[in-house]
C-alpha positions, 0 to 999 in steps of 0.5 A: 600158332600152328606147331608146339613143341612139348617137354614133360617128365616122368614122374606124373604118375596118375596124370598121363590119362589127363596129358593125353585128354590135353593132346588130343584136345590139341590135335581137335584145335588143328595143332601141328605137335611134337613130343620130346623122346624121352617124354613120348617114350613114358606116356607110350608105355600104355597107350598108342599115340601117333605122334613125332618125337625129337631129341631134346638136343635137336628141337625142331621149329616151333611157334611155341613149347608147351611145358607140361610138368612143374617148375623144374620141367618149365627150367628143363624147357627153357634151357633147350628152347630159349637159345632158339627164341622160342616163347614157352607155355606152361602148364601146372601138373605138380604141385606149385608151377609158380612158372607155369601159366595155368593147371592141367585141369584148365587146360582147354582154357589156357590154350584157346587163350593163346590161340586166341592171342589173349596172352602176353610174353613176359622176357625173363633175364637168365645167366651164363656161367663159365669156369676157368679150369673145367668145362660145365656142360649146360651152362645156362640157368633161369633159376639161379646159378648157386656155389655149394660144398662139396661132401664137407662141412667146411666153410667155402671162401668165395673171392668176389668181384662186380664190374670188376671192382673187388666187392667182398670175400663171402665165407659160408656154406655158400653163395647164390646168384639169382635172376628175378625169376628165380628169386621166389626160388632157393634166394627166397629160401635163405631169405634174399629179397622176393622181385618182380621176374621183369626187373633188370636185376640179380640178387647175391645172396650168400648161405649161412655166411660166417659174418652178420654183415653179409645181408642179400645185395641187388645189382644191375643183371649186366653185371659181371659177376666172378668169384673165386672159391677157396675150400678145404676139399678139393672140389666145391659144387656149382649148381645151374637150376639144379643141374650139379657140375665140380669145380676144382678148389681155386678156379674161378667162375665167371656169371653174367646174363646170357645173350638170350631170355627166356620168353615165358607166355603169361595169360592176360589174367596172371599177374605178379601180384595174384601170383603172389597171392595164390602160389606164395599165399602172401599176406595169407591169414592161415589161422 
């Protein structure tokens, strides 16, 4: 590995003296390195640091992009860099960093781990979504893409079909459909089942649904998914990893798995299970 990419945010207020401790033990390791604009800018408000910057639009080259932040810059990264194929390194400077592949205070060791080619490459599914009635600007997520209410509080009938084949009407607050990766996400939250990210497979999980008979269904992640939303209001929300885009009431959303994954670097010592057991403190006795 000769050149990175790096993405970050602006809320990591306390931590820039520490991200600049990270770059120049980069630049000590003989790393070729770039800084997202936006994110240069910030940690140049009060230091000088003599490094490139590009245009998140327009990422240059790269044999890997280091995420600096937690797991909403990680889904930041891997909208703008997963198109090129280019694998993604995170490293934890919020609170979980579930995504993330180590904390900013290790990060010495995390990086001469991949330096060493000591890590694997984990190929996450991730999702396309496109409306037939309005164009959505970033229509690609790793996370989840969700059906919400928009500034209401009535209920959304959301006409559902898999392969093809009429499946269900969900009527609820809404309705989300998850990769793996996002399943410890906002699926986990309204009780969809926790997968191992690796897994061939998406989750429909719908949001406080009107009926006790709509229970989170697991189904191949080369489904195409439409549904159809009906609401009092003249727009319904459609979320992608957070990213918000209206949707008129009516149209139709078409969810499949994008052409491309994400590919998320993971040192040989992660795995799902301690994952679970560190970041979700699952089957944790906290008494």
């Amino acid at each position: 590995m000769k050149r990175l990419v790096i993405f970050g945010n602006t809320y990591q207020q306390g931590d820039v003296g520490r991200v600049l401790t990270l770059l120049e033990y980069l630049r000590q390791r003989g790393l070729d390195v770039a800084v997202e604009r936006e994110y240069l800018r910030y940690l140049s408000q009060e230091h000088e640091i003599g490094l490139p910057a590009f245009a998140a639009a327009h990422v240059p080259d790269a044999d890997m992009a280091l995420s600096l932040g937690g797991d909403g810059t990680f889904l930041t990264t891997a909208m703008w860099v997963s198109p090129k194929g280019m694998p993604i390194l995170g490293v934890n400077v919020g609170h979980l960093g579930y995504l993330t592949a180590g904390s900013l205070d290790e990060h010495a060791h995390v990086i001469d781990d991949v330096l060493a080619g000591n890590y694997r490459i984990e190929e996450r599914t991730m999702l396309q979504v496109a409306c037939d009635a309005v164009e959505i600007s970033h229509p690609w997520a790793l996370n989840e893409v969700a059906i919400l209410r928009h500034e209401t509080s009535s209920m959304l009938d959301m006409e559902t079909r898999l392969r093809s084949h009429e499946l269900t009407t969900y009527r609820g607050d809404g309705l989300i459909i998850s990769t793996p990766t996002g399943s410890t996400a906002y699926n986990m939250s309204v009780g969809g089942p926790i997968l191992e990210p690796t897994t061939s497979c998406l989750v429909l999980s719908p949001i406080s649904p009107h009926s006790l008979t709509m229970r989170p269904l697991v189904v191949r992640d080369d489904s195409e998914i439409v549904v159809r939303t009906h609401t009092r209001a003249t727009h319904y929300e459609v979320s992608l990893d957070g990213e918000v885009s209206l949707c008129p009431t009516g149209s139709t959303l078409t969810i499949s798995r994008a052409p491309y994954c994400a590919r998320v670097v993971q040192t040989l010592d992660n795995n799902f299970a301690s994952t679970l057991r560190q970041k979700l403190l699952w089957g944790t006795d906290r008494r």
